[in-house]
N, C-alpha and C positions, 0 to 999 in steps of 0.2 A: 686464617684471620681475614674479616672481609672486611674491606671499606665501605662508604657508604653507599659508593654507586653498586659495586660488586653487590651487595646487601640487598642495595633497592631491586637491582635484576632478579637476584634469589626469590625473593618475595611475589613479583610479578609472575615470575616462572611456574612456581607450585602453585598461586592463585591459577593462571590457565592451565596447569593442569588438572586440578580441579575440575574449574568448569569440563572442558572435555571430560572428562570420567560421569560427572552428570548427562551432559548431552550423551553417551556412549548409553548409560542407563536407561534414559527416555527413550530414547531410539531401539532398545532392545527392549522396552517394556511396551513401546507402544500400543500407550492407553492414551485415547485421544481425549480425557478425562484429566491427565494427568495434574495436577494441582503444580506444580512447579512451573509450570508454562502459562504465564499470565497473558492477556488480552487489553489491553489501550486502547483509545480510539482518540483520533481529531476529527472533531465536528467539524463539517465544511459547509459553508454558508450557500445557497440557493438565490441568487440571486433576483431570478423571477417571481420566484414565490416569496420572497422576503424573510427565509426560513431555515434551520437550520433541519434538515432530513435525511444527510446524507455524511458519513463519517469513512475514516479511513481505519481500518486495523492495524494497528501494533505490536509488535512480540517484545513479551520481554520476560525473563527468567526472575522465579526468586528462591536461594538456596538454601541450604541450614545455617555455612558455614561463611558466606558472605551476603546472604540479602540480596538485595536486589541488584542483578548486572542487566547493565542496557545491551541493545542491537552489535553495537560498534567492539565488544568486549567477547562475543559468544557468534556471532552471524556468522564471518569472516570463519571458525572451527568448524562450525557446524556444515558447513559448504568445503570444507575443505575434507573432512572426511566421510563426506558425502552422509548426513544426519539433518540435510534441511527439507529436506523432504518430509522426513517424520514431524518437524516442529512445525512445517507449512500447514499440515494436516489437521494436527490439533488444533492451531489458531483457525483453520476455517470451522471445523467442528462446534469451537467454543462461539464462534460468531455466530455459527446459525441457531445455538441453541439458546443466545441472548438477545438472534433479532422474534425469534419466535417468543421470548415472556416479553421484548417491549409492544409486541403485534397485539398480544394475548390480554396485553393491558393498557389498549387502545393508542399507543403511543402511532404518531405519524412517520413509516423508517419507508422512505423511499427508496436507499440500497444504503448496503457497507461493504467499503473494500476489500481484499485481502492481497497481498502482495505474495509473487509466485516467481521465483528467477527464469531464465530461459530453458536451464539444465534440467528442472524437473519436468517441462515438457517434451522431452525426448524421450521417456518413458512411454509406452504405448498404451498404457492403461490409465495415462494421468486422468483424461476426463471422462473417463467411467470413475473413480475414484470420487472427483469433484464432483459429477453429478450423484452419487449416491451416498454421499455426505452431505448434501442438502435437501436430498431426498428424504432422508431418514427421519428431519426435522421437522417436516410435513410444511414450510416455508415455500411462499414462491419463488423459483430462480429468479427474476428478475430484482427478489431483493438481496440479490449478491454479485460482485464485481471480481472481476479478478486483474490485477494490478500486474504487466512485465514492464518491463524496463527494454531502451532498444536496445538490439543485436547488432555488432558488426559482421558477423558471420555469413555469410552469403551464403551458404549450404542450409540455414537454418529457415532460410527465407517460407519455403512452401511448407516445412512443418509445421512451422509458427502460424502459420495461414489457414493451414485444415487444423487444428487446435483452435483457432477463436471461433471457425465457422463452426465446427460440432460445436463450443460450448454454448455458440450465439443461438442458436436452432433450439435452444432449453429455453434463452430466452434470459441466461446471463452475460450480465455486459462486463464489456471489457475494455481498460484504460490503458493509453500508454505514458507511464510515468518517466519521470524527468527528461522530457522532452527539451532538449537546447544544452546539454551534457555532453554530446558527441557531434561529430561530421555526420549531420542526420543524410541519409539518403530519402530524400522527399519522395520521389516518384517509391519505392518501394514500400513508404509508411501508406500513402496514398492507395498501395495497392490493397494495404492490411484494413481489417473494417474492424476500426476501434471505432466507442463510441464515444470516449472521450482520450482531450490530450491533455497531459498536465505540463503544463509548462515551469518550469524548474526557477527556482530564486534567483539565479543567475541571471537567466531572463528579466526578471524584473529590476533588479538591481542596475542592468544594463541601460533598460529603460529610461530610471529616474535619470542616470549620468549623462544621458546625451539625447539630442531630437534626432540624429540619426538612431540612433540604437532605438526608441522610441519608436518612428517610423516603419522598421523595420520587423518588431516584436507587432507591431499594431497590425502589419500587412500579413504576418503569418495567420495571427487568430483572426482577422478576417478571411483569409483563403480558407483554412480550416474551418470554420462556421458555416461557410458557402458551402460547402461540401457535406453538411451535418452532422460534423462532428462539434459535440460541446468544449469549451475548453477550459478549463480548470486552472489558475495559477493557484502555485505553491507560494508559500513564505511569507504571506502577507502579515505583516509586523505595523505597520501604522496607518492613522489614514491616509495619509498623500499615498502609500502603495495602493495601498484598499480603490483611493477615484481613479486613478493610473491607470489601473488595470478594469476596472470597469470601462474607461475611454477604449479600451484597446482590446475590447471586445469578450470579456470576461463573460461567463455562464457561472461558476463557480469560482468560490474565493475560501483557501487552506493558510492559516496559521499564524503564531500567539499573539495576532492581534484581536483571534475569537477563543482562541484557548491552547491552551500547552495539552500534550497527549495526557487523556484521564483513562481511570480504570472502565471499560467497557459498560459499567454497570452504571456510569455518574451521565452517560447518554441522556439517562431523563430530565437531566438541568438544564439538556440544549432542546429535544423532540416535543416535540407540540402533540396535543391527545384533538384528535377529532372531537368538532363541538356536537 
């Protein structure tokens, strides 16, 4: 006989077992097609251009037997038994064949992200992969990003470094997201050629609470600016974030103060059509 917490555990349990037994199917079906593996996006506003042309990609699963599971429910398995490689795939797949019908139907798509952990670049094939998944699309690379996140690993350093140079030499760019998350080591981001940095909510957050924190977020995205990298704050929720962050050196501005993540395809409510 179960109690309620006992009960509620049970229920949590077979739900992620679930999940995994799908992810395990996807992964061994790998059809970058698959209908189960849906695509999101947050438009991210352009600041120079006053325009929205540039979005981020999102994963997100929808099942028979539960619907729709977010990132935070399915990521975390799929990384754990090494299955995010196959969802990375399809999400970039799906991207490029939905930046290709917004191209095809004059829409203005300056790039879309896709987000790639550190683990599936240690494969030796990863950007032969990448490039011939965007290849196939007949798309140009430069309208695709690919999103890591930093490494503390210090062995990772120079593969992580020949990995953006091949992909960069195609002529896609490459972001470093949630930047202010960790004990950044400057001098080895410095050494890496992203061509943008996103700076993490946190940072902003930090911002509005104090003129030191302030001061301090304003003097990075200027060092980084001076250097040419763009920089991108995350989390934008209101206006006072929104001028904040423009003061302090912003190039791009992410989130639901311009929109909550939408299906890939509602893109054409934020891209402008060439007049």
């Amino acid at each position: 006989m179960f109690d309620g917490v006992e009960e509620k555990d049970a229920v949590a349990e077979k739900k992620r077992q679930y999940i995994l037994s799908r992810l395990k199917d996807i992964h061994e079906k790998a059809d970058l097609d698959d209908e189960r593996v849906l695509v999101f996006c947050q438009p991210v506003y352009n600041i120079h251009e006053e325009c929205f042309d540039t979005a981020e990609a999102l994963m997100r699963l929808k099942l028979e037997e539960t619907g729709m599971v977010f990132p935070d429910q399915f990521i975390p398995l799929a990384e754990e038994h090494d299955y995010i490689h196959t969802m990375s795939r399809i999400i970039l797949h799906k991207t490029c064949v939905q930046i290709r019908n917004l191209l095809d139907a004059g829409f203005n798509v300056k790039r879309i992200s896709v987000n790639f952990s550190i683990s599936e670049l240690h494969d030796e094939n990863f950007c032969k992969e990448v490039e011939e998944i965007i290849g196939k699309t007949g798309i140009p690379y430069e309208k695709v990003a690919i999103e890591l996140t930093e490494t503390q690993d210090e062995s990772d350093f120079l593969m992580v470094k020949s990995r953006i140079e091949s992909l960069q030499s195609h002529g896609i760019k490459l972001y470093l997201d949630d930047f202010g998350t960790w004990y950044s080591n400057f001098l080895r981001i410095m050494e890496l050629p992203f061509d943008i940095i996103k700076f993490d909510r946190s940072l902003v957050i930090a911002a509005m609470n104090s003129i030191k924190s302030e001061t301090i977020v304003s003097y990075l995205a200027h060092m980084f600016s001076d250097m040419n990298y763009s920089v991108l704050y995350e989390g934008i929720e209101t206006e006072e974030d929104e001028k904040k962050c423009i003061r302090m050196c912003a190039r791009y501005l992410q989130g639901y103060k311009y929109s909550k993540p939408i299906p890939i395809e509602q893109l054409t409510e934020y891209f402008g059509k060439s007049a």
